[in-house]
C-alpha positions as CSV (number, residue, x, y, z in Angstrom):
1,X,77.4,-75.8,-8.1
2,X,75.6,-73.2,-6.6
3,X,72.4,-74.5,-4.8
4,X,68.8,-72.8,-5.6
5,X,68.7,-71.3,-2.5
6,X,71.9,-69.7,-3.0
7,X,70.7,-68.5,-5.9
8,X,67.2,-66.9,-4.7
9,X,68.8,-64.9,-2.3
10,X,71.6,-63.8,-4.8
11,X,68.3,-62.5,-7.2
12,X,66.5,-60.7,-4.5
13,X,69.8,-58.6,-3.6
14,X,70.0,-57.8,-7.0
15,X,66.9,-56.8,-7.2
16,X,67.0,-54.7,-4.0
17,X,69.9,-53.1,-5.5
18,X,68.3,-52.2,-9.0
19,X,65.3,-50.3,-7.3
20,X,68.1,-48.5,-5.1
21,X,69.4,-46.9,-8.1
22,X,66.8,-46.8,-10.8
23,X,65.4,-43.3,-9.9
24,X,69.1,-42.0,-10.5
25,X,69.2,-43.8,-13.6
26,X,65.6,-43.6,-15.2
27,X,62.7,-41.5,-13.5
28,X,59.9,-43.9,-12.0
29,X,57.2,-41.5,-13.7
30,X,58.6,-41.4,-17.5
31,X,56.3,-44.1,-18.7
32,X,53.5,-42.4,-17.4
33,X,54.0,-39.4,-18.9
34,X,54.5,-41.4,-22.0
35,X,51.0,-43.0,-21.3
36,X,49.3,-39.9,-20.6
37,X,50.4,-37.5,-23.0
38,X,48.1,-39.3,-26.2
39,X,45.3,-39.3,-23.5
40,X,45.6,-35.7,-22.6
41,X,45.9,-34.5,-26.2
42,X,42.8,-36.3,-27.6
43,X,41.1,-34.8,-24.2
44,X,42.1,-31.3,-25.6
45,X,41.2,-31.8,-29.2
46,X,37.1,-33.2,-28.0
47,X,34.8,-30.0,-27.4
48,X,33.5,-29.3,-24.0
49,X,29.8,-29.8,-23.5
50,X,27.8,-26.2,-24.1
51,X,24.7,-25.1,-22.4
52,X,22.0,-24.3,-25.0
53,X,20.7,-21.2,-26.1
54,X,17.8,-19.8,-24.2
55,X,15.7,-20.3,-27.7
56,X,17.2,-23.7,-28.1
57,X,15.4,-25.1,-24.7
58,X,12.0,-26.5,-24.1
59,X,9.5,-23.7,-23.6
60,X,6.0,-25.9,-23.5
61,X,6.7,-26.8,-20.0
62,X,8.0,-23.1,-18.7
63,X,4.7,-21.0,-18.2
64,X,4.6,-17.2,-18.9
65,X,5.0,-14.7,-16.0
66,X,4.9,-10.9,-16.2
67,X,8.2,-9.7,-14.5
68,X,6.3,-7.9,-11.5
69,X,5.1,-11.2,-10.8
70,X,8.4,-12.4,-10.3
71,X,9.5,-9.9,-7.5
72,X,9.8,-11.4,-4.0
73,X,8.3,-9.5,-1.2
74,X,10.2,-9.5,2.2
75,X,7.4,-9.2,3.9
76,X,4.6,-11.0,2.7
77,X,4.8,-13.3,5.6
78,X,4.1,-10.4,8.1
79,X,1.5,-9.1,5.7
80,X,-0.7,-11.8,5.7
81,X,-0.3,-12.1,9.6
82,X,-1.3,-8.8,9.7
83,X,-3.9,-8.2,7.4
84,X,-5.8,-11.7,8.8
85,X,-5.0,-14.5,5.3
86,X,-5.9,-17.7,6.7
87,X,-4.1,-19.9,4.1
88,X,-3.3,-18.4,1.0
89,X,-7.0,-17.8,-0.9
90,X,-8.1,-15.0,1.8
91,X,-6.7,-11.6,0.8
92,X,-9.1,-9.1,2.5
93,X,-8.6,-7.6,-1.0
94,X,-9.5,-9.8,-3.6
95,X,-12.6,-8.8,-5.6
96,X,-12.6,-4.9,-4.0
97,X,-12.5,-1.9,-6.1
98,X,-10.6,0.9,-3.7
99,X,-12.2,4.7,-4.6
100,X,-10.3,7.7,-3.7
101,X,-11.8,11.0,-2.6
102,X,-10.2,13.9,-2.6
103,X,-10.8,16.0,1.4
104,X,-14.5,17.2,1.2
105,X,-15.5,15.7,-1.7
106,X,-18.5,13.6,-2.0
107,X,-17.4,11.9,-5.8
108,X,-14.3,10.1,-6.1
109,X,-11.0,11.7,-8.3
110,X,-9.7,8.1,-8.9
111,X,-10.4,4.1,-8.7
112,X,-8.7,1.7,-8.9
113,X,-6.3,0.9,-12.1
114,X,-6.5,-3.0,-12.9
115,X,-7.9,-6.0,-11.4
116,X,-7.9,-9.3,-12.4
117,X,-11.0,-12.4,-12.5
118,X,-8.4,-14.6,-11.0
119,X,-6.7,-12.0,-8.9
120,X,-3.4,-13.8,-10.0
121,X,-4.3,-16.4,-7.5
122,X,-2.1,-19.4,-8.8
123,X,1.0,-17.4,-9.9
124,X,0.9,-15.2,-6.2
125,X,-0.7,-17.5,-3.9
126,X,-3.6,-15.0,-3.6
127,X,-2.2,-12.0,-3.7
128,X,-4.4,-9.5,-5.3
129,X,-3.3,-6.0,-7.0
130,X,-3.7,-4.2,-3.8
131,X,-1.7,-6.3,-1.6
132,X,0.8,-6.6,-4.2
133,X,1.4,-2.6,-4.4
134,X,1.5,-2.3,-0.5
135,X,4.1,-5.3,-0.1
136,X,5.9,-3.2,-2.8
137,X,5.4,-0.2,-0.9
138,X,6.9,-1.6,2.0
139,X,10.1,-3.2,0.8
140,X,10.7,0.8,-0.1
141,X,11.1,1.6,3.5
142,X,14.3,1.3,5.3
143,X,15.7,-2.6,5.6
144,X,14.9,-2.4,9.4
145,X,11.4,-1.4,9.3
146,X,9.2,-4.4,9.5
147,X,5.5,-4.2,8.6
148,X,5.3,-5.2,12.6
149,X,6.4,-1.9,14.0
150,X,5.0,0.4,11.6
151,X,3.0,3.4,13.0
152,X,0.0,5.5,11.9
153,X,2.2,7.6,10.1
154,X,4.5,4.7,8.5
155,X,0.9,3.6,7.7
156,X,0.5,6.9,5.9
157,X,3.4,7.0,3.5
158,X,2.6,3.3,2.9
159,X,-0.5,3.7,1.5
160,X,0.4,7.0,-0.2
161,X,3.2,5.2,-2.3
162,X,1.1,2.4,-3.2
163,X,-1.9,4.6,-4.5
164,X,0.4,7.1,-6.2
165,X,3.6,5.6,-6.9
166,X,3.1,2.3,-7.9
167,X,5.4,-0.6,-8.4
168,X,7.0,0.7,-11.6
169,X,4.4,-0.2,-14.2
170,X,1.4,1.2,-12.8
171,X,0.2,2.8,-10.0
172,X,-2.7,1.1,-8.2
173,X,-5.2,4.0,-9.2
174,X,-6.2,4.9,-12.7
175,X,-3.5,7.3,-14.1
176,X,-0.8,7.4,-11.0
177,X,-3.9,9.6,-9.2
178,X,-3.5,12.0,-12.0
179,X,-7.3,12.5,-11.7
180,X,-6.4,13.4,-8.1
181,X,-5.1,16.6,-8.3
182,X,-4.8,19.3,-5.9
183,X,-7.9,21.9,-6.2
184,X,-5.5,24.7,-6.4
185,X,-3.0,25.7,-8.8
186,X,0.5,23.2,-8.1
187,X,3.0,24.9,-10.8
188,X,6.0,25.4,-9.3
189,X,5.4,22.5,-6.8
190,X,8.6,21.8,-4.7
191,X,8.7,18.2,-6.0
192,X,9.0,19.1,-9.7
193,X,12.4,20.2,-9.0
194,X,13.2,18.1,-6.6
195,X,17.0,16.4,-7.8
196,X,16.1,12.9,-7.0
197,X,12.9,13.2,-8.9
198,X,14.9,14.4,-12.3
199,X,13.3,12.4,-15.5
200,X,10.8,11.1,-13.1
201,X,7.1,11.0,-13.6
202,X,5.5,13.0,-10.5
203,X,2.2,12.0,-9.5
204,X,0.0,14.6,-9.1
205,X,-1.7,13.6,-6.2
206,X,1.6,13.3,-4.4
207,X,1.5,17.5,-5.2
208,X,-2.5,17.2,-3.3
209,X,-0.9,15.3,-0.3
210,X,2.2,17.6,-0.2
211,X,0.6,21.2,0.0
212,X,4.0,22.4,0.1
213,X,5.9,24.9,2.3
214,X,3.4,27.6,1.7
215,X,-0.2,25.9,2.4
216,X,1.0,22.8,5.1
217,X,0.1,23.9,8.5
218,X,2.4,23.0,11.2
219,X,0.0,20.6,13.7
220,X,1.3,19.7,17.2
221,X,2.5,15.6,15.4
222,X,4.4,17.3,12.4
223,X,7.3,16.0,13.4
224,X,6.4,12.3,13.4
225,X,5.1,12.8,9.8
226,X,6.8,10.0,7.8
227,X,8.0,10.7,3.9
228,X,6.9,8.7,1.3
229,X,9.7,6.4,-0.1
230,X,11.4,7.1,-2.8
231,X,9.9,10.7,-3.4
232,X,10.3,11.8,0.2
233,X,6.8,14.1,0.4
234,X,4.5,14.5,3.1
235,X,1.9,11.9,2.8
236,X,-1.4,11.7,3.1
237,X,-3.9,10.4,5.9
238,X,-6.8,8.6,5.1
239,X,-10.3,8.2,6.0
240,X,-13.9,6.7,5.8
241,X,-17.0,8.8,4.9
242,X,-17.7,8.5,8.2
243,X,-14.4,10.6,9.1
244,X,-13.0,7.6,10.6
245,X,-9.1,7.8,10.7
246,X,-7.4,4.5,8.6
247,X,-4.0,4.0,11.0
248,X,-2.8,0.3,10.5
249,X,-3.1,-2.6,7.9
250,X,-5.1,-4.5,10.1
251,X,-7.6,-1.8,10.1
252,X,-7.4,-1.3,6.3
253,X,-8.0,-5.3,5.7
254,X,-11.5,-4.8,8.5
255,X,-12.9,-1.9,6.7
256,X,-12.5,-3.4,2.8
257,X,-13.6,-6.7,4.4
258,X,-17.1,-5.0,4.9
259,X,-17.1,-3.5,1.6
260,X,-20.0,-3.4,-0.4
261,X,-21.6,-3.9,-3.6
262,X,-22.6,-0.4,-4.9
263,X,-26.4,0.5,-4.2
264,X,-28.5,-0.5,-7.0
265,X,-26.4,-3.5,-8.2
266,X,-26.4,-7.4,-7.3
267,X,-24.4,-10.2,-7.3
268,X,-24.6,-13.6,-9.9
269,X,-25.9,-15.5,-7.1
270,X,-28.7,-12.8,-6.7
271,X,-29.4,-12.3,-10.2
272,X,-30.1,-16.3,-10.0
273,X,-31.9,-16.3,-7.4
274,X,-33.8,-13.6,-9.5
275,X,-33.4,-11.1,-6.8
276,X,-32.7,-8.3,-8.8
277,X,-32.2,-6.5,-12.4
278,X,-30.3,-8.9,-14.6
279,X,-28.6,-5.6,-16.4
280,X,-27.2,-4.5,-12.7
281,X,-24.8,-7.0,-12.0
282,X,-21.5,-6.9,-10.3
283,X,-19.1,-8.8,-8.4
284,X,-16.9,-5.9,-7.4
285,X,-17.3,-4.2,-3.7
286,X,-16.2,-0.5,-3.5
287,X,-14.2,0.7,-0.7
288,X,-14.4,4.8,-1.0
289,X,-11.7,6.2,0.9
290,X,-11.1,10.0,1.2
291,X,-7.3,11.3,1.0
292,X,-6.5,14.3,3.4
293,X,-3.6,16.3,2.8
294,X,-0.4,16.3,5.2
295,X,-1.4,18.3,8.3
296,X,-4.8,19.2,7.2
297,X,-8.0,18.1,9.2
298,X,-10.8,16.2,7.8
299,X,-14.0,17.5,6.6
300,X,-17.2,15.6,5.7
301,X,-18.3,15.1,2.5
302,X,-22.4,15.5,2.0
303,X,-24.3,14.8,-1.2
304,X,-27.5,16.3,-0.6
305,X,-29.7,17.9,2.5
306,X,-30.7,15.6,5.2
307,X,-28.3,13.1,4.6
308,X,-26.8,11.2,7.7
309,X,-23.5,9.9,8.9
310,X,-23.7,7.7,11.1
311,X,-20.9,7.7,13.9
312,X,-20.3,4.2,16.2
313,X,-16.4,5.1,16.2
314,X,-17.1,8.9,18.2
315,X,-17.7,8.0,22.4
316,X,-19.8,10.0,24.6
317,X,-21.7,9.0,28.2
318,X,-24.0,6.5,28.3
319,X,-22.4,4.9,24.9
320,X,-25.4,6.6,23.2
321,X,-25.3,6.7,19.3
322,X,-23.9,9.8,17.6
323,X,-24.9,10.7,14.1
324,X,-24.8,13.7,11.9
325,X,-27.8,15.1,9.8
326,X,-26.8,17.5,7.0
327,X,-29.0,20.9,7.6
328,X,-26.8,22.7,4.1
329,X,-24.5,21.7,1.5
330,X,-23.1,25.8,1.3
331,X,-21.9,26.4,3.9
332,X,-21.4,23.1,5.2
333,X,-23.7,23.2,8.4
334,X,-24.6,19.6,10.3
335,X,-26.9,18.8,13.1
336,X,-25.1,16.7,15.5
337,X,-27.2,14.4,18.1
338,X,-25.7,13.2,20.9
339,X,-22.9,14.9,20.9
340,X,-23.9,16.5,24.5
341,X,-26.1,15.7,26.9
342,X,-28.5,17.3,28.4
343,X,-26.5,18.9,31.3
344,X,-24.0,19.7,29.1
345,X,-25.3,21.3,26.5
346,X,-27.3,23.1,29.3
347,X,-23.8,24.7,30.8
348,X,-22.6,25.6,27.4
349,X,-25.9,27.7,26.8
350,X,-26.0,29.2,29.6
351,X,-22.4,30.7,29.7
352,X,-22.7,31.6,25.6
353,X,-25.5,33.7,26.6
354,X,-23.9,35.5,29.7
355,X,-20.8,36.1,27.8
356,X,-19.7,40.0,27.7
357,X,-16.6,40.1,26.0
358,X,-16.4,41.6,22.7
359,X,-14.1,38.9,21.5
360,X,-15.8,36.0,22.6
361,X,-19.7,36.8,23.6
362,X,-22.4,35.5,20.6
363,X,-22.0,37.1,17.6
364,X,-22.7,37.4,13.9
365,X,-20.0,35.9,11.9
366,X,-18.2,37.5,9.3
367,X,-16.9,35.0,6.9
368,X,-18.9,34.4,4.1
369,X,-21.4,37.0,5.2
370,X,-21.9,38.2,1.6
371,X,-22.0,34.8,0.3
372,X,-25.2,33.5,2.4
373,X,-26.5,36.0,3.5
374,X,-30.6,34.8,4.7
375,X,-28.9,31.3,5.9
376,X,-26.1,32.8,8.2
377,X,-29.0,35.4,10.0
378,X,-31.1,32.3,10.3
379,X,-29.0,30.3,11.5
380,X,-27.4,33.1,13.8
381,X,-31.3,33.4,15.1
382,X,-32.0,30.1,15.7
383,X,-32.5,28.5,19.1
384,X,-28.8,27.6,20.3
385,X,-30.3,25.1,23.2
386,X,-32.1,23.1,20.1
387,X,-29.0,23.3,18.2
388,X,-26.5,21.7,21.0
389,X,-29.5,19.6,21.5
């Protein structure tokens, strides 16, 4: 009789052997393959989930934005460093109309395009139409340019593409600165068959800036002239009415900081304060700039005789004020104070009147002799030591 421990050990041998030689016999993974096959195939026969539809989701939540709202700016954090934001409500922009003057010219070509009431101030964090178009305007420059290192003439092209080029809608002034065309004849223009430019709508104040092969003059800082992006023309430079030369962002965001209302108009706080005409209201500063062409110098723009211009940014001795009075509209003739002093002005007299040479000694000039012909003899009487004076 075989004892029960006899008999444990005999069933654990046996079943030592049996898992020895099961895999030989029957695979260890049929039944799960049995098991898993139903699973699998009802997995396959139940649909996947689907994403909706763009009309089948929510829309109440999801507020509208135009798609230029919607374009980042890689620079916008150097911009507002820059132009002076101090959070995100102070764009040195907001509620300023920019007017463009074409060299010489006392009445604007072009204004601005579009502004809005709300400058777009919670869907940009501030950012008014004018910052918008330069931030544009500088992602067109070269990925290693930063807003940081940019020089008078990066400034320039800058401000030339975001006044005439725009952002692909619009340009910032009223027509692309199609009101802003060149004062001569610019058929034929280089840019019009320019292959880059094919299909393209050219700006014709781009044509005014670019003068062309034939009319730019070749100044001693040609070289450093920067091309605006994307058309690659000559730019232009920009200026106040006080000839004052525009060469940085920071400067820009200064000058339209002191903007001003336009003479004869009033703010809502002055109209209730019943400081003015209730039918001469505004709440929109102008900030007139006048656009030189590429290499060209620039010339002052009077509107009527004895009008002055005022000079802080011109130096002389003694820090004395300079200023311009207008003496004629045509020709162009100004009386400059300050300019000299005394001692000066003295020297330059006195060796104008010794002068012998034919080519250089105190004479009548020639050019537009016929055209004024009592001013220019006046003029070429007049008392030169008053004059410098």
């Amino acid at each position: 009789m075989i004892s029960r421990a006899s008999l444990a050990l005999l069933c654990i041998a046996a079943f030592g052997v049996g898992c020895y030689i099961s895999p030989f016999l029957l695979p260890l993974d049929i039944l799960s393959r049995k098991l898993k096959g139903p699973a699998e195939a009802k997995a396959k026969a139940k649909p996947l989930p689907t994403t909706p539809a763009p009309s089948a989701l929510p829309t109440k939540s999801l507020p509208e934005k135009n798609q230029e709202d919607e374009i980042p700016f890689k620079q916008e954090r150097s911009y507002k460093n820059i132009v002076g934001f101090q959070g995100d409500q102070n764009d040195p922009f907001l509620g300023v109309d920019i007017h463009i003057h074409r060299n010489g010219e006392a009445d604007p070509c072009s204004r601005q395009a579009h502004y809005h009431e709300a400058e777009d101030q919670d869907g940009d964090a501030g950012l008014s139409p004018t910052s918008k178009a330069l931030l544009y305007a500088a992602d067109r420059f070269s990925p290693e340019k930063s807003l940081d290192t940019f020089t008078k003439y990066d400034f320039d092209a800058l401000m030339t593409h975001a006044l005439a080029v725009g952002n692909g809608s619009s340009a910032l002034l009223q027509g692309y600165g199609y009101s802003c065309s060149a004062p001569w004849s610019n058929e034929n223009h280089y840019l019009d068959t320019a292959p880059h430019l094919k299909d393209k709508t050219i700006s014709r104040m781009l044509k005014m800036c670019d003068m062309g092969p034939g009319r730019t003059v070749i100044q001693l800082d040609h070289g450093k002239l920067v091309r605006v992006p994307t058309v690659k023309s000559y730019p232009c430079h920009f200026h106040t009415r006080e000839g004052l030369r525009i060469t940085s962002l920071e400067e820009l965001a200064t000058i339209a900081r002191e903007a001003k209302i336009p003479a004869g108009e009033c703010t809502k706080a002055d109209q209730a304060a019943g400081t003015c005409d209730d039918s001469a209201t505004s709440e929109r500063r102008e900030l007139h700039l006048y656009a030189v062409p590429a290499s060209r110098v620039f010339i002052f723009a009077p509107k009527f005789v004895g009008e002055i211009f005022e000079l802080p940014h011109v130096s002389v001795p003694l820090d004395l004020p300079v200023w311009l009075e207008v003496i004629s509209l045509e020709p162009r003739v100004f009386d400059v104070f300050n300019f000299f002093d005394r001692d000066e002005s003295a020297a330059i007299v006195d060796k104008a009147l010794k002068e012998t040479s034919e080519t250089h000694r105190i004479k009548r000039s020639s050019t537009g002799a016929s055209k004024c012909p009592r001013l220019c003899a006046s003029l070429l009487h007049a008392d030169l030591t008053h004059i410098l004076h």
